[in-house]
C-alpha positions as CSV (number, residue, x, y, z in Angstrom):
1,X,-22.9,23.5,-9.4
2,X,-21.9,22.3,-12.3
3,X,-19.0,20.8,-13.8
4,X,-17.8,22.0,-17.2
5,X,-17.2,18.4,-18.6
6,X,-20.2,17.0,-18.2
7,X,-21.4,15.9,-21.9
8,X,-24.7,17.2,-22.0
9,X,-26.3,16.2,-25.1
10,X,-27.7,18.8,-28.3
11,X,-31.8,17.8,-28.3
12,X,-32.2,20.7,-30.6
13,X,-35.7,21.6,-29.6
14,X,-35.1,21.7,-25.8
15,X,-31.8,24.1,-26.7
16,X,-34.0,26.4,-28.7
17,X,-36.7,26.2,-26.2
18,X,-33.8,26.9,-23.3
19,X,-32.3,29.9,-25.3
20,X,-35.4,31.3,-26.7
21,X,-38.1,30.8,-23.7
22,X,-35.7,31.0,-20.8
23,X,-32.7,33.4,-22.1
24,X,-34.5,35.7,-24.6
25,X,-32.1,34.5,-27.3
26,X,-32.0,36.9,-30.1
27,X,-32.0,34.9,-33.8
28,X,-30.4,35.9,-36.5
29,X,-32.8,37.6,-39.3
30,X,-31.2,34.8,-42.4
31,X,-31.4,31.9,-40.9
32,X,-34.3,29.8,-38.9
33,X,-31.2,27.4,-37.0
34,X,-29.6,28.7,-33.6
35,X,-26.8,26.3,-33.9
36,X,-23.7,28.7,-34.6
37,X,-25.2,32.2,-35.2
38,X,-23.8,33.3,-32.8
39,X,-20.4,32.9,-34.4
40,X,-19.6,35.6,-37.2
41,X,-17.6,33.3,-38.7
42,X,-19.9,30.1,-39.6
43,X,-21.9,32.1,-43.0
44,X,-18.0,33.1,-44.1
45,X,-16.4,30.2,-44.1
46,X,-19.1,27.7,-44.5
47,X,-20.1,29.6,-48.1
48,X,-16.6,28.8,-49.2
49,X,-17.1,25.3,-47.9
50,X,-20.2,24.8,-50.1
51,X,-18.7,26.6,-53.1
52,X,-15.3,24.7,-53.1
53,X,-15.9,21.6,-51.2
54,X,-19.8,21.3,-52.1
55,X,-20.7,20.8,-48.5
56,X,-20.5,22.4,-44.8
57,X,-19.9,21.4,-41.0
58,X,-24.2,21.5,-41.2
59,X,-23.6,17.8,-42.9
60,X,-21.6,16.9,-40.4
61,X,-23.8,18.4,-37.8
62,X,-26.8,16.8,-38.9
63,X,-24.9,13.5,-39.5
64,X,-23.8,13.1,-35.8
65,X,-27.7,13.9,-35.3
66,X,-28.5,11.1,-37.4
67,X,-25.5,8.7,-35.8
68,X,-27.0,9.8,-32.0
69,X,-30.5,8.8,-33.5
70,X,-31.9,12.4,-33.2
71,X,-33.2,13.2,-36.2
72,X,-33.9,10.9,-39.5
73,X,-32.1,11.6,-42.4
74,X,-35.0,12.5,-44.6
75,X,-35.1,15.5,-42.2
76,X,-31.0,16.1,-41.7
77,X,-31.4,16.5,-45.8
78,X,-34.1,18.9,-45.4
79,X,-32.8,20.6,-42.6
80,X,-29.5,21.0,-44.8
81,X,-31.1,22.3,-47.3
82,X,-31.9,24.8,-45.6
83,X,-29.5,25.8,-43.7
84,X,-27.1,25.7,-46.3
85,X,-28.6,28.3,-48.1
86,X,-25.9,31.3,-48.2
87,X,-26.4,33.6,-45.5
88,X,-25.0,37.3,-47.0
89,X,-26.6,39.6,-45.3
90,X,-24.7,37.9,-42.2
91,X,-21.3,37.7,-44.5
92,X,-21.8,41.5,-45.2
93,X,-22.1,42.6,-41.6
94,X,-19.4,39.9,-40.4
95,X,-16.6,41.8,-43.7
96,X,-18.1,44.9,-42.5
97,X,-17.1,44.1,-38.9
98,X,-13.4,43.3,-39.7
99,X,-13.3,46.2,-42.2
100,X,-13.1,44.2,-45.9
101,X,-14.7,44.6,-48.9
102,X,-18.5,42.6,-49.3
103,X,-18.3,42.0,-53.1
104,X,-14.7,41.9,-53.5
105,X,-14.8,39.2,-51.0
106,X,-17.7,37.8,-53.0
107,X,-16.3,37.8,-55.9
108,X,-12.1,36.3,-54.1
109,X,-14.5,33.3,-52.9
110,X,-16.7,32.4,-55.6
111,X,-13.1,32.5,-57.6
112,X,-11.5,29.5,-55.8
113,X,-10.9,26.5,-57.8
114,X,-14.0,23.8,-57.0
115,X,-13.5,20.1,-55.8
116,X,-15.9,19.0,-56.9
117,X,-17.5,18.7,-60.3
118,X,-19.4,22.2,-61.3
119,X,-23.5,21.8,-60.9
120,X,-25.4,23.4,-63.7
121,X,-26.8,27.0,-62.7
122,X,-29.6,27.1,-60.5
123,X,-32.0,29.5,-58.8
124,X,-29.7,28.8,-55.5
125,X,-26.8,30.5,-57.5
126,X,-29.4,33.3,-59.3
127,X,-30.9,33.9,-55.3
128,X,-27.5,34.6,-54.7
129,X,-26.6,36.7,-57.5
130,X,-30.0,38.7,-56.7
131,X,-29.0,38.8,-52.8
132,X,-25.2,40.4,-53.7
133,X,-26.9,43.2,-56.0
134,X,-29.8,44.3,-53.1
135,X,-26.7,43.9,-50.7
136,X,-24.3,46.5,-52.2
């Protein structure tokens, strides 16, 4: 038995341990995390999070780890990194899935107006630019 409410609490490494060892867990090919592949959504919206807002719900993710004492934050900020590198090959499958256009999509997001003060080019934006191309 158990009962739905209990809190149990996210120790990352016995999850992954649980879903990979025990439940054959499949991972997703652009990402090392398991926390929300699962979800078609999280690479969608959490590259317009970084592009607009300049973060994504991994900071706050990481920063409850931190708060709950689970991780350091040297390693939240590696870790975030990371995981908040932009994950297209899942954003292509996930616009293929609910029939939309990859690079117009692409190119609709990377037009929203920023809130945050625009960071010089850097090899994260020219990854990305090389990504889109093999993508299409």
């Amino acid at each position: 038995y158990c009962n739905l409410y209990t809190f149990i609490p996210w120790i990352e490494q016995e999850v992954n341990s649980t879903l990979l060892d025990l439940y054959g867990f499949e991972l997703a090919r652009d990402t090392r995390s398991t926390w929300r592949i699962g979800d078609g959504t999280a690479a969608f919206y959490n590259y317009i999070y970084y592009n607009v807002a300049g973060f994504t719900e991994n900071e706050t993710f990481r920063s409850n780890q931190i708060r709950e004492g689970l991780l350091t934050r040297e390693k939240a900020l590696e870790l975030v990194r990371t995981e908040n590198q932009p994950r297209f090959e899942s954003i292509k499958w996930y616009c293929d899935t609910i029939g939309i256009s990859f690079e117009d999509t692409i190119e609709r997001m990377r037009s929203i107006p920023h809130l945050r003060p625009a960071k010089p080019e850097c090899s994260h934006q020219k990854r990305a630019d090389h990504t889109i191309s093999s993508l299409i």
